[in-house]
C-alpha positions as CSV (number, residue, x, y, z in Angstrom):
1,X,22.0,33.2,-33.0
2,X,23.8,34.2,-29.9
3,X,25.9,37.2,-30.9
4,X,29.1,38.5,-28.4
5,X,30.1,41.9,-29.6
6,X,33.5,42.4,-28.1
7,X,35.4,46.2,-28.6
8,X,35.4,49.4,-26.3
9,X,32.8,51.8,-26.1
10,X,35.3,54.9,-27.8
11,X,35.3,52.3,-30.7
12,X,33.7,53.7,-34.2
13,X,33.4,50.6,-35.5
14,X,32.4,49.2,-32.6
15,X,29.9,51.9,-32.5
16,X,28.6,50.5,-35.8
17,X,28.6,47.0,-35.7
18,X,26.3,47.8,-32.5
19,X,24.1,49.5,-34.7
20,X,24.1,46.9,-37.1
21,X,22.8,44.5,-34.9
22,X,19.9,47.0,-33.3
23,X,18.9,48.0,-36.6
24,X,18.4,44.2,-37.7
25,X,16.4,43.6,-34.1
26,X,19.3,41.0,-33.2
27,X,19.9,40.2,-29.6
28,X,23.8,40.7,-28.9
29,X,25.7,41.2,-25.5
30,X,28.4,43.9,-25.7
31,X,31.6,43.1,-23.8
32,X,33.9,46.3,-23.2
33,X,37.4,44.3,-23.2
34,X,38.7,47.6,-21.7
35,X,36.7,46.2,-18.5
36,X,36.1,42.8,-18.8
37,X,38.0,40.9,-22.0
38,X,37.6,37.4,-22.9
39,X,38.3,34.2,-21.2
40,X,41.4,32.1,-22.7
41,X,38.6,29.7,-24.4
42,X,36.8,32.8,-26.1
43,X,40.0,34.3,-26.9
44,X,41.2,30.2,-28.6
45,X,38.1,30.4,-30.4
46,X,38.2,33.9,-32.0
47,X,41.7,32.7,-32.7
48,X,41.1,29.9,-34.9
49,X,37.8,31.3,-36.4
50,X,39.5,34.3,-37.7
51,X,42.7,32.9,-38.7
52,X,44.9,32.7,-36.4
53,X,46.7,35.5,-33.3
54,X,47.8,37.7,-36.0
55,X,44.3,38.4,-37.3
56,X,43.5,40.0,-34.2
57,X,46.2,42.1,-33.6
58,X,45.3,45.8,-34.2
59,X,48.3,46.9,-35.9
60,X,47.5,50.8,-35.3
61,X,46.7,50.1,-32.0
62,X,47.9,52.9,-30.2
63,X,50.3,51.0,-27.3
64,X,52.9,50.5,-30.7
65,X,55.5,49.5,-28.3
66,X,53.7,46.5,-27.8
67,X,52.5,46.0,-31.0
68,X,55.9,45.9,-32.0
69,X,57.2,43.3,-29.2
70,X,54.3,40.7,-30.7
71,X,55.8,40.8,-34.0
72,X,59.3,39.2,-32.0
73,X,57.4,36.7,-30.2
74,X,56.4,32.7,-30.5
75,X,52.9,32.1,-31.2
76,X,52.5,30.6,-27.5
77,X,53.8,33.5,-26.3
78,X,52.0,36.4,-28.5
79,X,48.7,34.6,-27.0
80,X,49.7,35.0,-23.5
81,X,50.8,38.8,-24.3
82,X,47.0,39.4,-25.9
83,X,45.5,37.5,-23.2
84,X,46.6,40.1,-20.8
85,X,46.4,43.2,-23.1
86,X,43.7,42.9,-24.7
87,X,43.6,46.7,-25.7
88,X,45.7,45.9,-29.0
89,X,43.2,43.6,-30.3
90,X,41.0,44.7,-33.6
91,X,37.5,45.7,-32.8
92,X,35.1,44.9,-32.6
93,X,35.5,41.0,-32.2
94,X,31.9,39.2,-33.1
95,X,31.1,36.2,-32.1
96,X,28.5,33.7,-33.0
97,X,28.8,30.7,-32.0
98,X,31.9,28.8,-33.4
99,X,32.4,31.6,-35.8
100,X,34.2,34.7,-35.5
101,X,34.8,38.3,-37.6
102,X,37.7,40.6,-36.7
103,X,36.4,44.4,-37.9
104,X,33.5,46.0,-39.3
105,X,31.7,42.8,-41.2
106,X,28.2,43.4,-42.6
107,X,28.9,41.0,-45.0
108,X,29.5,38.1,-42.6
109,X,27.1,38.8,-40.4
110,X,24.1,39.0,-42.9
111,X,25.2,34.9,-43.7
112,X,24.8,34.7,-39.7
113,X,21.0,36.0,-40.0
């Protein structure tokens, strides 16, 4: 397995899914997006593993001014916007692999094991 946990460090679930991991004795690296964020390819692969842009838009983020300009815009352009803002996505974003979960997932992430 090679686990990504993407989020912020304020992030409760976050916070959790990090402890879901440490608790199982799973290796993991922890990318804050607040100071990093993920490449275009990461960001295209979360994408399509989860379900498309949408499914990683945090709709009570709390920048709702540009949660509300997404809802206007064309996929291609809704990407871009994330790619550069990457504070409204839903966290935490784990990775393994080709796979992806956007959110709190034990259930997921036990199949993963």
């Amino acid at each position: 397995m090679n686990i990504q946990v993407f989020g912020s460090k304020k992030s409760f679930d976050t916070k959790k899914a990090q402890r879901y991991f440490k608790e199982r004795r799973v290796k993991f690296q922890f990318i804050d997006v607040r100071e990093k964020g993920m490449s275009k390819g990461e960001l295209e692969s979360v994408a399509r593993a989860a379900g498309g842009i949408e499914a990683l838009i945090d709709a009570k983020a709390k920048d709702q001014d540009l949660v509300a300009l997404l809802a206007h815009l064309t996929p291609d352009q809704k990407f871009d916007k994330l790619l550069e803002n990457q504070h409204v996505l839903a966290e935490p974003v784990v990775r393994n692999g080709k796979q992806a979960t956007v959110g709190y997932a034990p259930e997921i992430w036990k199949m993963w094991e």
